[in-house]
N, C-alpha and C positions, 0 to 999 in steps of 0.2 A: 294602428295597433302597436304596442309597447312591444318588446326584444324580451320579454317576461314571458307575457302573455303567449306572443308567437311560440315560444317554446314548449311551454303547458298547453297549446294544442298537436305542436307536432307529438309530443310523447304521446299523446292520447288517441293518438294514430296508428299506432305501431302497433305488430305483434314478435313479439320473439320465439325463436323456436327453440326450447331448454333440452330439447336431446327425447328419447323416447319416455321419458319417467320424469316426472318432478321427484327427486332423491335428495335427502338429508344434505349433501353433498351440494347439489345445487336451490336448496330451498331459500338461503341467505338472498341467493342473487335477484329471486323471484319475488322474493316482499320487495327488494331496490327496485326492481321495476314498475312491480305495483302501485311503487309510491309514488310512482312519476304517473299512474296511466297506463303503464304498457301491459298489454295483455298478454300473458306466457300460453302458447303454445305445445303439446307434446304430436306426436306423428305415433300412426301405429299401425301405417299403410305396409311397410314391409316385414313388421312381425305377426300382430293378432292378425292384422285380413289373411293370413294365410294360413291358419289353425286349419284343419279340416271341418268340425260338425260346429255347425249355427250355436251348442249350445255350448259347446268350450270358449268358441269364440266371445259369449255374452259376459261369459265366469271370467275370462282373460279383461273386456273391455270395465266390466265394475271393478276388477279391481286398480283400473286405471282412475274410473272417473272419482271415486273415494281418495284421491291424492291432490284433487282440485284443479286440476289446470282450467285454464279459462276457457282453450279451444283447442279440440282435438281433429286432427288429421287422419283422416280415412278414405278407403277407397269404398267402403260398404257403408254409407251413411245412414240408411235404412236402419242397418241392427245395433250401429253406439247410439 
């Protein structure tokens, strides 16, 4: 296997974690990952999962996944 190659699978491996929000701010850095493969990450385990009622919770979680990250971090996996 070519030092290319090997490379373009390990990116395609990865996931990074961009902070709880994909943000204008950090959106640059997520297409550069992208473009290698890497999957951006957001976490939402110690803000939304602690909303009190399932239905703020839902109205908090869309307007996470309307920002597109690839894979979202929860402890409530059920309702993202």
């Amino acid at each position: 296997m070519s030092c290319k190659l090997f490379m373009l699978e390990l990116w395609q491996n990865m996931i990074a974690c961009v902070r709880p929000v994909i943000t204008p701010e950090n959106q640059k850095v997520c297409e550069i990952l992208r473009a290698r493969g890497v999957h951006c990450m957001i976490s939402v385990a110690s803000t939304h999962d602690k909303v009190k009622t399932k239905e703020e919770r839902a109205a908090k979680y869309k307007e996470k996944i309307n920002k597109r990250p690839d894979v979202i971090e929860s402890d409530i996996l059920t309702e993202v």
